[in-house]
C-alpha positions in Angstrom: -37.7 49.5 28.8 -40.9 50.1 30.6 -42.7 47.4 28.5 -40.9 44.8 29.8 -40.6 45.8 33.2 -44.8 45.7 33.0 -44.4 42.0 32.0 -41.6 41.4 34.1 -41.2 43.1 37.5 -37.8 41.8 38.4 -36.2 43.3 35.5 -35.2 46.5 37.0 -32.1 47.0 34.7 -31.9 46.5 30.5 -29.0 48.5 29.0 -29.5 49.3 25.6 -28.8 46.3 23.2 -27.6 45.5 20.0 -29.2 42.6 17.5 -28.6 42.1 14.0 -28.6 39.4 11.5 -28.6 38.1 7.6 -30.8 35.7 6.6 -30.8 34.4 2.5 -32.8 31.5 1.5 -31.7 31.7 -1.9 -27.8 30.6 -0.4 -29.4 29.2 2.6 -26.9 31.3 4.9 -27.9 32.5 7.9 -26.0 35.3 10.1 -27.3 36.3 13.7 -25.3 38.9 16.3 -26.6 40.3 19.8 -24.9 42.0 22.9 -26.6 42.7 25.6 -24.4 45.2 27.8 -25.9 44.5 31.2 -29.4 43.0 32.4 -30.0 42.9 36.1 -33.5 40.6 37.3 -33.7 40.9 40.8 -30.3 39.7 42.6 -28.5 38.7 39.3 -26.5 40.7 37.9 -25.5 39.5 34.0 -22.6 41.7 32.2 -21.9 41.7 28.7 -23.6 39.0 27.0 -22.8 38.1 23.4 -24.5 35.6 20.8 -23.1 34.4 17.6 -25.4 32.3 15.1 -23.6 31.8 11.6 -23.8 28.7 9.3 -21.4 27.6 6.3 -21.5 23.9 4.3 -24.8 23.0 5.4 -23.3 23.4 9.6 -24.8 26.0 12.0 -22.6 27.4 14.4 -23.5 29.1 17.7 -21.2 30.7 20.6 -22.7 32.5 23.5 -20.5 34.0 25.8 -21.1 35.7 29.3 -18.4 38.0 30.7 -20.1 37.9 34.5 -23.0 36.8 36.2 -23.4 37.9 39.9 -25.9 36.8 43.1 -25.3 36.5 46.4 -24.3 33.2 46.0 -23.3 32.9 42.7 -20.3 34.3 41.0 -19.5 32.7 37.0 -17.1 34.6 35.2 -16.4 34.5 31.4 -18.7 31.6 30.8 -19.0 29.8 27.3 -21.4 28.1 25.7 -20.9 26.8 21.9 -21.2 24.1 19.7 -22.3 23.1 15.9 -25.6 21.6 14.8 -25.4 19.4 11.1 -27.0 16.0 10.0 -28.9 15.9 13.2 -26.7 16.0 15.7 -25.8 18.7 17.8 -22.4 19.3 19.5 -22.8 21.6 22.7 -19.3 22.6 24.6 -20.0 24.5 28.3 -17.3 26.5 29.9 -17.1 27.9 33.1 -14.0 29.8 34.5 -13.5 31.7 37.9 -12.5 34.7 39.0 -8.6 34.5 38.0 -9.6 32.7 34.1 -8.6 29.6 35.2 -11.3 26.9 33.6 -13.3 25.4 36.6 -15.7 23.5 34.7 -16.0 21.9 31.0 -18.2 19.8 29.5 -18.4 18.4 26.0 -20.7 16.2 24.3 -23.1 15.4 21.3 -27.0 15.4 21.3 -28.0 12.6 18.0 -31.4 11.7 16.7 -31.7 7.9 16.3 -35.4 7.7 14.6 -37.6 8.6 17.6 -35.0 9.1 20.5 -32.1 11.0 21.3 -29.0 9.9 22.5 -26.6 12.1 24.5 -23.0 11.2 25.2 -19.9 13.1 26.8 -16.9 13.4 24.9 -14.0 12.2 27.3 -11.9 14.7 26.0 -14.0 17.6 27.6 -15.1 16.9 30.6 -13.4 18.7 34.2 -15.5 19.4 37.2 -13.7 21.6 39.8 -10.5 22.2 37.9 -9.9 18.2 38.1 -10.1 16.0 34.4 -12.4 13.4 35.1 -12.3 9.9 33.3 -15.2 8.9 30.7 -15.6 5.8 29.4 -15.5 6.2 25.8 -18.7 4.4 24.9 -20.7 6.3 27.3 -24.5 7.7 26.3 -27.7 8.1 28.1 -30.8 7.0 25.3 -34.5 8.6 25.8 -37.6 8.8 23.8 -40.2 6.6 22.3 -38.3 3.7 22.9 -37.7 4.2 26.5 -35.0 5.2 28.6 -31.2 3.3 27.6 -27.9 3.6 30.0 -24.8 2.6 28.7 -21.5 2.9 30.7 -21.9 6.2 31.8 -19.2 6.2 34.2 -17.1 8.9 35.4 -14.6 8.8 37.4 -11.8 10.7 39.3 -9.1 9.9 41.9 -11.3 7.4 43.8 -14.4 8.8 42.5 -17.4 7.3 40.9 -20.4 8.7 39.3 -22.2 5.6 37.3 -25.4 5.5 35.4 -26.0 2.3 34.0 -28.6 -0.2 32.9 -28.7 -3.7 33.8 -29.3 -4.9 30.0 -29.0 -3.6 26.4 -32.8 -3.3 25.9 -34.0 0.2 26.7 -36.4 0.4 30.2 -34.2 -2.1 31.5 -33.7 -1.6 35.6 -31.6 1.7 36.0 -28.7 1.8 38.6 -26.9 4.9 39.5 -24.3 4.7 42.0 -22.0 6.8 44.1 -18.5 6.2 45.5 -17.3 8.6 47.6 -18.4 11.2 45.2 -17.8 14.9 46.8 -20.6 17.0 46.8 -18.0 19.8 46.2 -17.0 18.4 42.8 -21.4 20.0 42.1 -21.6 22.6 44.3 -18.4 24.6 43.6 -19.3 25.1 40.5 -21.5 28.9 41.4 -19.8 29.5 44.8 -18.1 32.7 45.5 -15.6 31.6 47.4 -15.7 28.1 48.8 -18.7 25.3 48.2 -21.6 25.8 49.9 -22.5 22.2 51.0 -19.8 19.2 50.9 -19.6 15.6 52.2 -19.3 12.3 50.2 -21.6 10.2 48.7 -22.0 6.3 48.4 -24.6 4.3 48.0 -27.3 3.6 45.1 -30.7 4.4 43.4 -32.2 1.9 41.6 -34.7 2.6 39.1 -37.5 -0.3 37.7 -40.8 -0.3 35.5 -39.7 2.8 33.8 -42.5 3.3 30.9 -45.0 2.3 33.6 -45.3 2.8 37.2 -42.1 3.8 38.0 -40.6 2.1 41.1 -37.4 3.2 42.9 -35.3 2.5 45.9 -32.2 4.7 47.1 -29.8 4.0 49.6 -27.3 6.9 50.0 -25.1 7.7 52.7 -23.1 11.4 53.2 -20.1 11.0 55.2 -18.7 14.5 56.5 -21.3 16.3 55.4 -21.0 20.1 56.0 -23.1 23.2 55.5 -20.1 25.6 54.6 -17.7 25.6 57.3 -20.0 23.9 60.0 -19.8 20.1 59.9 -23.6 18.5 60.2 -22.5 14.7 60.5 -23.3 12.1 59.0 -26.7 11.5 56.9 -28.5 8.4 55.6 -31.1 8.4 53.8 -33.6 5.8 52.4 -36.6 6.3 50.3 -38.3 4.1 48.4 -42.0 3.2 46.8 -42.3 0.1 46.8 -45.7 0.8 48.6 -48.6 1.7 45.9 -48.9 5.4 45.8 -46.9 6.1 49.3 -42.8 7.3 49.3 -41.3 5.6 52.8 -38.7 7.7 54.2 -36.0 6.8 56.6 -33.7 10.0 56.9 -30.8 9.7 59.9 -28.2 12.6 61.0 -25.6 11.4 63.3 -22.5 12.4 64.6 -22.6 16.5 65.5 -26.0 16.1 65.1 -29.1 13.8 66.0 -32.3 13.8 64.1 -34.1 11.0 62.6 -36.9 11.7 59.9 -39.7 8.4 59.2 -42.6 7.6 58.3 -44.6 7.7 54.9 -45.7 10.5 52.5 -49.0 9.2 50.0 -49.9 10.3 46.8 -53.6 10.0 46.5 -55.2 10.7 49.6 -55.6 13.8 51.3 -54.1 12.7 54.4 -50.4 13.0 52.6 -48.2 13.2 55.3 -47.6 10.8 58.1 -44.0 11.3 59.1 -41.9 11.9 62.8 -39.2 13.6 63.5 -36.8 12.9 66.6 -34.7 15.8 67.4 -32.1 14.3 69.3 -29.2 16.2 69.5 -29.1 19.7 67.7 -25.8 21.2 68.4 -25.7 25.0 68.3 -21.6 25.1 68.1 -22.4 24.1 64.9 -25.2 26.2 63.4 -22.9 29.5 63.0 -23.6 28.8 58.7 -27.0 26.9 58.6 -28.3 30.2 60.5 -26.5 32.2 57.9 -24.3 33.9 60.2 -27.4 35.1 62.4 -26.0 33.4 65.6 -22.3 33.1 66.4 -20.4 31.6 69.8 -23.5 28.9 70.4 -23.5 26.4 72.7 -25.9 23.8 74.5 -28.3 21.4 72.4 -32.1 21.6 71.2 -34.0 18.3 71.3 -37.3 17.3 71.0 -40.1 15.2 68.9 -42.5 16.5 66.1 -45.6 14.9 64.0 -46.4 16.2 60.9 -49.4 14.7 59.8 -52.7 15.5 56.9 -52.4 17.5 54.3 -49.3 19.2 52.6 -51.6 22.3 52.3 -52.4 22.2 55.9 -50.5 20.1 58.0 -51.2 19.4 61.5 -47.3 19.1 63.6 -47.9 18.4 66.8 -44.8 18.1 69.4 -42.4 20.1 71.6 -38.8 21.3 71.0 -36.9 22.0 74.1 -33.5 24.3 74.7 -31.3 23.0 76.8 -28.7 24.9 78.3 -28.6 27.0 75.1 -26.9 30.2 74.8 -25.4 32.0 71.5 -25.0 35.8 70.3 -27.5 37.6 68.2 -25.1 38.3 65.4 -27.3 41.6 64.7 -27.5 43.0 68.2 -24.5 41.7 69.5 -26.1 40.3 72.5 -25.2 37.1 73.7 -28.0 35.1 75.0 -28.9 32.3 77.2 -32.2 29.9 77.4 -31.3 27.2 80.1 -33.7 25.2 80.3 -37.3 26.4 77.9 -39.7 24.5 76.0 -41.7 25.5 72.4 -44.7 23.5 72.3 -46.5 23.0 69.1 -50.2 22.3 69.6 -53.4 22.0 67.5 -54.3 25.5 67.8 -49.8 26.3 67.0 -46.7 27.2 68.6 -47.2 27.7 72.1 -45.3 29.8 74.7 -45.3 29.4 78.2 -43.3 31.9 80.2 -40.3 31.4 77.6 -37.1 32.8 79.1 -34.6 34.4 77.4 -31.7 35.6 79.7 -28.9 38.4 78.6 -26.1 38.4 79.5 -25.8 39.8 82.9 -28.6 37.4 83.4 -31.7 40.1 83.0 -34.8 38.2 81.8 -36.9 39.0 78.6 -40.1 36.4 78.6 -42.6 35.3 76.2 -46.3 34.0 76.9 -48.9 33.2 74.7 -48.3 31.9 71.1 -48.5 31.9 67.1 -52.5 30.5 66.6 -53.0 28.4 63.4 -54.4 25.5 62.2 -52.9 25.2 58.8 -49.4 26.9 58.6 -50.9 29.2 56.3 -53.0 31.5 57.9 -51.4 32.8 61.4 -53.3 35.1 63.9 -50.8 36.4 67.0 -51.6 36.2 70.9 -48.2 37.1 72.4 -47.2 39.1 75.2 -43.1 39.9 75.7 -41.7 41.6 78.7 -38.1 42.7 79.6 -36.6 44.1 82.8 -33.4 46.1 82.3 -32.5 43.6 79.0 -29.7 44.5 77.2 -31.0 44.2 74.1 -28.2 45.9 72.2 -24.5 45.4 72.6 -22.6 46.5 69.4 -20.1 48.3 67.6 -19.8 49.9 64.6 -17.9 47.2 63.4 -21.2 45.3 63.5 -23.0 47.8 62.0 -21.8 51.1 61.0 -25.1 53.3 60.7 -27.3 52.0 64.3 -24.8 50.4 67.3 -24.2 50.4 70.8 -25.4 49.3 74.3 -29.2 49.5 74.7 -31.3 48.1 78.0 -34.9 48.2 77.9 -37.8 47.2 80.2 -40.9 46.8 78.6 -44.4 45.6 77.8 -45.1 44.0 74.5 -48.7 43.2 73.1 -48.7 41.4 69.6 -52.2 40.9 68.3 -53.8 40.7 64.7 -52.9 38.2 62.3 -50.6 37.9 59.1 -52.3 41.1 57.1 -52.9 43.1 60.0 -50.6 42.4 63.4 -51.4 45.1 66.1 -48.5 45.9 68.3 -48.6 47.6 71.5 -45.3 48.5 73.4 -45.0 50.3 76.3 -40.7 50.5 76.6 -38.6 51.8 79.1 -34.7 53.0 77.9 -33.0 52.0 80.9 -29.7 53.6 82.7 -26.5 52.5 81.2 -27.9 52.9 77.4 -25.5 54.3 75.1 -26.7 54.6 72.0 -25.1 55.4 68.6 -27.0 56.7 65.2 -24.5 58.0 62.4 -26.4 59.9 60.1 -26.2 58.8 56.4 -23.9 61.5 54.6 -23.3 61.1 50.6 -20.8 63.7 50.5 -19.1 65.2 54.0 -17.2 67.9 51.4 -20.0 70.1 51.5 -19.8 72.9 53.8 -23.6 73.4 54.2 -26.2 70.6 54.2 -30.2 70.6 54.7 -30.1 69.2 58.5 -26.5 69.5 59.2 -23.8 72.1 58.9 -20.3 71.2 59.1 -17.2 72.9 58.5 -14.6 70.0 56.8 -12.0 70.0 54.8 -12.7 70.2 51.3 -10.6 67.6 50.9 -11.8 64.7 53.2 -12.7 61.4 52.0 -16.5 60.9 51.1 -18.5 58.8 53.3 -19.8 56.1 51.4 -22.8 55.2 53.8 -23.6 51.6 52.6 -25.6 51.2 55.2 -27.9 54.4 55.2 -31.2 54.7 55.4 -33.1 57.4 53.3 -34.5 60.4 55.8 -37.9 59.6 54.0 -38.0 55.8 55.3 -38.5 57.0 58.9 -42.0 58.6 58.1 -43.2 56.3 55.3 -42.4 52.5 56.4 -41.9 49.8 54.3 -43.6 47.5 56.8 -47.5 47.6 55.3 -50.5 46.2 57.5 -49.3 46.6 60.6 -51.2 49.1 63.6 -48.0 49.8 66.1 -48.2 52.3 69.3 -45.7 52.6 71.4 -44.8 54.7 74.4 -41.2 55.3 74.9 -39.8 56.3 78.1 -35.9 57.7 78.0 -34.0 57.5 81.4 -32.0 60.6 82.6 -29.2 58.7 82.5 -29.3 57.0 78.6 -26.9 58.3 76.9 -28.1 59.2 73.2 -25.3 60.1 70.4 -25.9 61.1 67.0 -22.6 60.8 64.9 -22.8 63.5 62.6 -20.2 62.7 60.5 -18.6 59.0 61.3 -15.3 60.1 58.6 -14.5 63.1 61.1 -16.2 62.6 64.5 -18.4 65.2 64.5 -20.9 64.2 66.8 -24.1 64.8 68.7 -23.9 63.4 72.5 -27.0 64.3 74.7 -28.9 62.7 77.8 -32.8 63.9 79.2 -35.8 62.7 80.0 -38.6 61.9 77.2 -41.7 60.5 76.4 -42.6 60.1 73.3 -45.9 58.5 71.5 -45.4 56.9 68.3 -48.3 55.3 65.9 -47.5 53.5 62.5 -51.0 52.9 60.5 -51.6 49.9 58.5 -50.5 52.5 55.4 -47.1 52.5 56.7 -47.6 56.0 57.7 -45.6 56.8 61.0 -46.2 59.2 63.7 -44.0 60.4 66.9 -45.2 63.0 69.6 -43.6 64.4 72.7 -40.6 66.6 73.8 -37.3 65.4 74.6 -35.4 67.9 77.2 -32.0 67.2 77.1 -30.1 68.0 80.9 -26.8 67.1 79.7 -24.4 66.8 76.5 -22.2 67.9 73.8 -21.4 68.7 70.6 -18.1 67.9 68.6 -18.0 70.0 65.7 -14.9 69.8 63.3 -14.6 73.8 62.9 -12.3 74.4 59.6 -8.3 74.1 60.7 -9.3 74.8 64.1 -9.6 70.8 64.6 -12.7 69.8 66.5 -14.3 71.6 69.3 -16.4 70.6 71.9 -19.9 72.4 72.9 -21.2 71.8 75.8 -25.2 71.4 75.3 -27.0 73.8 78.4 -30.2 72.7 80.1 -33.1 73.7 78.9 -32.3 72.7 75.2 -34.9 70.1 73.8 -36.6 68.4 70.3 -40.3 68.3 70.2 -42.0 66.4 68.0 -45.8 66.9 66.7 -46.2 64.1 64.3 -43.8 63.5 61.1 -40.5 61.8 62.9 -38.3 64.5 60.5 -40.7 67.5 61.2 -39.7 67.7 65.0 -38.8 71.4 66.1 -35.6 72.0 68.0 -34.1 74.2 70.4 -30.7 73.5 71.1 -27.9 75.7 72.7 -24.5 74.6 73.5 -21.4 76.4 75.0 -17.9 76.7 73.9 -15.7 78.5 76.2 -11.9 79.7 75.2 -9.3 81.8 77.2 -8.2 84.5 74.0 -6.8 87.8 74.6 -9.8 90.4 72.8 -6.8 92.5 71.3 -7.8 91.8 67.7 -11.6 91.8 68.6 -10.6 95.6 70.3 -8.0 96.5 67.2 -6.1 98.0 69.6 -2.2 96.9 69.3 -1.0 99.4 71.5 -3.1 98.3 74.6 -1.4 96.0 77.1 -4.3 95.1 78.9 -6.3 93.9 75.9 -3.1 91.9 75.7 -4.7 90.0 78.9 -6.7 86.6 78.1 -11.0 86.8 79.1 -13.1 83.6 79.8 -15.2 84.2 76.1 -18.2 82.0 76.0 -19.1 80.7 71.8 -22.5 80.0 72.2 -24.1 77.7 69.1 -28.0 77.9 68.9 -29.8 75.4 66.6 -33.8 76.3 66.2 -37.5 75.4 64.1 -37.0 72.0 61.8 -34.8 69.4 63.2 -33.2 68.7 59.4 -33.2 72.2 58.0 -32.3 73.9 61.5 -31.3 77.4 61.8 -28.6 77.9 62.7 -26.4 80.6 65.0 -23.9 82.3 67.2 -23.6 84.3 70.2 -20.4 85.6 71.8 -20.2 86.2 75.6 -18.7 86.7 78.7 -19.5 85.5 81.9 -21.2 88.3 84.3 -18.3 88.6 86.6 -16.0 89.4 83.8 -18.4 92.2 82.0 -16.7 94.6 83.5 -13.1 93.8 82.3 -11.5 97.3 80.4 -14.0 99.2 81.7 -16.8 97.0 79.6 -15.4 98.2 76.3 -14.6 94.1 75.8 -19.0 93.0 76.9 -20.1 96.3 74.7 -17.7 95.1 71.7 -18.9 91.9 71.9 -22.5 93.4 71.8 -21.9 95.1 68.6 -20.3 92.1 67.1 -23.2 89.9 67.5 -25.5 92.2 65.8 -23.3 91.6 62.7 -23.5 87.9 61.2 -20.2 88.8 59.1 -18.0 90.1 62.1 -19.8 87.6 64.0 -18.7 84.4 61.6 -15.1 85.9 61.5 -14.7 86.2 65.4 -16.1 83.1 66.0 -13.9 81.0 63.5 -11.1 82.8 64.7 
């Protein structure tokens, strides 16, 4: 409904739902059911979701039940929640299953009201964390309210495993202790992963907890052995934080083992000068930082050290330091492109992060550099002063395994200017496509069964198998960006010798294959609005073109074909012409049987002409013969061809034939 999606913008999916109910105070019964087919609020998904209320000898009974809730990172299937509510206490029962019904996670217990605190305890019959039973003791409960806060052998337990919450006496805001034994972080985070647990290590060590009611103090003293960000193992962490200092947290925090950093220092509570805390980078190594970077770099090697102060206010802390590469070198998971930076240093600064002739190497070993910096003196507010420059870089170096819609080899030299700030950057590029580019953009198709398409016509099998084009871009994003603020002009030079292919139809291979020389001017305004000017004249290239059962055939494009543009990137005029050329014997195109020498094959020339709008072209045939053979049968072939093209019908059937 558009009422809520005013109130809440996330909402973007409501199916039509269902709620009815009984209520009778005269029998004091009470009768509630909803279902809510499907609600989607921004990257959750929830499907089928069904609540029960009913009540009978003075018990109310509720079951909600989920069929599937989907994120990127989380995945619960059939999930239960249900319990009973009579004589103040209520009974809750939480179910979680996975993907094959199997029950990952249950957890049982009872919520009482003792005069002016609750009481919760688990019921040791109903308690399984990552399809394992765990052990409760059976006198277990956690007391809060009025009276304080009460721990009373809440210990669970599993296979070597501890999980304790305890007081030290009977009398409620007693010292609390909680303590770990190698307690896996899996045993928690399974719980909404997809496949495997996002984080895992274990855990020992202890919080303890004083002066509850009061000021409370605490102390913890935790160590994560094995730790591990999904498959990439981190080390192992300590950490120890306590306030025993009036109104300042102290902070120890050590990784060691794959990786080297050290966190200390003191974070206060009452001044404005909050943060006082270092951080050694000692050893950050990139073999390991395939997950943490969520997938963004892959095959790294070489470390990252260096030292940072954070210091002032949380709102606008000053971080003062350096973090050098060393020997580093990884691939740009997006791009493909591995990349080296041997030996470079960030420096962070009072004015920000500083460049100073940062070099980044491909790898063939062609530099792209970086001067200047980010400026800001707050971490909020961040105004840009960087230049970036590239000789021959191979900046691109996919397949379409990587990405099926843009792929391919790409080397640029160019001039970058970033200027402006966080509302309002202004880039100027000056770029440079460079010999040895070949470049691949597969056009986003919904449906390659139809014969005749605005922009493209293609002669396919009615039967082929749709193009699902996950990765497609809408036509319209191309002139109207979704990037706002931002004042880009660029100047972009093509090589004669980058090779530019446009796959027409990636289920078939119909594609577009052309090289020229260009250059083109294009603007984006801080509207979004986007701009491209300047005529591409293609030397060279082809066009495969699936033509019905006659498989694919190849057009060769001839000089002098080109795309101008005059402003909207999709509003560009074309003029292309390409040549197919086929030995046939012009008997049938004669329809004359009897004549041996029409029996005798000709050099025919198919020529294909594409003109006006460059994704609603017109498009056309011409049949030919090369000037030497006009004269073959006394020209009755050249003049019969003549006719022929003056008739689209007659034309369409030679040429398909």
């Amino acid at each position: 409904p558009k009422f809520l999606q005013n109130f809440v913008p996330e909402l973007t999916a409501f199916s039509a739902s269902r709620i009815s109910g009984l209520l009778d105070t005269q029998k004091d019964s009470l009768l509630m059911n909803a279902w809510f087919p499907q609600v989607v609020y921004g990257d959750y998904k929830v499907d089928s979701t069904s609540l029960k209320i009913d009540n009978a000898n003075q018990t109310l009974n509720y079951k909600l039940l989920i069929r599937n809730v989907q994120s990127p990172s989380i995945a619960l299937y059939n999930a239960e929640v249900s319990g009973t509510a009579a004589n103040n206490n209520l009974g809750i029962n939480i179910l979680l299953r996975d993907s094959k019904m199997q029950d990952k996670y249950i957890l049982g217990g009872t919520f009482k009201s003792i005069n002016k605190d609750f009481q919760f305890s688990l019921d040791p019959n109903k308690f399984v964390l990552n399809y394992e039973k765990w052990a409760v003791a059976p006198e277990n409960y956690i007391q809060f309210g009025q009276s304080g806060v009460l721990a009373n052998q809440f210990n669970l337990s599993q296979g070597g495993q501890l999980l304790s919450i305890n007081s030290e006496s009977n009398t409620p805001n007693a010292p609390l202790k909680v303590e770990f034994k190698y307690f896996r972080i899996e045993t928690l985070t399974s719980f909404a992963a997809q496949d495997s647990a996002m984080a895992g290590g274990s855990i020992n060590g202890t919080v303890d907890v004083k002066d509850l009611m009061a000021s409370p103090k605490f102390e913890a003293n935790l160590t994560i052995d094995q730790l591990r960000y999904q498959k990439d193992e981190l080390g192992t962490l300590r950490v120890a934080v306590n306030n025993n200092t009036a109104n300042a947290f102290e902070t120890n925090i050590a990784l060691s083992g794959v990786h080297e950093l050290r966190v200390n220092g003191f974070y206060y509570t009452n001044t404005e000068n909050a943060l006082d805390l270092t951080l050694n980078i000692d050893k950050i190594d990139l073999q390991s930082l395939e997950s943490v970077s969520m997938g963004q770099i892959k095959n790294g090697s070489g470390t990252v050290t260096g030292q940072l102060t954070v210091k002032g206010a949380i709102a606008s802390p000053k971080v003062l330091g350096d973090v050098k590469f060393n020997q580093a070198a990884f691939t740009a998971s997006y791009v493909n492109s591995y990349l080296r930076i041997p030996n470079e240093t960030i420096n962070f600064t009072s004015q920000g992060i500083d460049f100073d002739n940062f070099t980044i190497l491909d790898s063939l070993g062609r530099k792209a550099t970086i001067n200047g910096g980010v400026l800001t003196t707050d971490y909020k507010n961040f105004k840009f002063n960087m230049d970036i420059n590239t000789n021959n870089f191979r900046a691109l170096n996919s397949t379409a395994q990587d990405n099926d819609m843009i792929y391919g080899t790409v080397y640029l030299t160019s001039d970058i200017k970033v200027r402006g700030d966080m509302n309002q950057p202004d880039v100027n590029m000056n770029i440079t496509v460079e010999k040895g580019t070949k470049f691949f953009y597969a056009l986003p198709i919904s449906d390659p069964s139809v014969i005749d398409q605005e922009g493209i016509v293609q002669f396919i099998d009615a039967d082929a198998a749709p193009y699902n084009g996950q990765k497609a871009l809408n036509t319209d994003s191309l002139s109207k960006s979704p990037i706002k603020g931002i004042n880009l002009s660029a100047t972009l030079n093509l090589d004669p010798d980058a090779e530019l292919n446009v796959v027409v139809d990636p289920s078939n291979g119909d594609a577009l294959r052309v090289k020229g020389e260009a250059s083109l001017i294009a603007t984006m305004d801080p509207s979004g609005k986007t701009s491209l000017t300047g005529r591409y004249e293609i030397t060279e290239g082809s066009y495969n073109l699936s033509v019905g059962p006659l498989g694919r055939k190849e057009f060769k494009l001839v000089q002098g074909s080109n795309i101008v543009w005059t402003g909207d990137p999709m509003s560009a005029n074309v003029d292309l012409t390409a040549l197919y050329e086929v030995n046939a014997a012009p008997i049938d195109l004669l329809n004359q049987a009897e004549n041996m020498q029409a029996k005798t094959k000709l050099p025919f020339q198919v020529y294909l002409m594409m003109e006006k709008e460059l994704m609603k072209p017109e498009i056309s045939f011409r049949l030919d013969l090369p000037e030497n053979e006009r004269g073959a049968l006394g020209g009755e072939v050249y003049t019969r061809l003549q006719q022929v093209n003056q008739d689209e019908n007659e034309l369409n059937k030679q040429v398909f034939a």
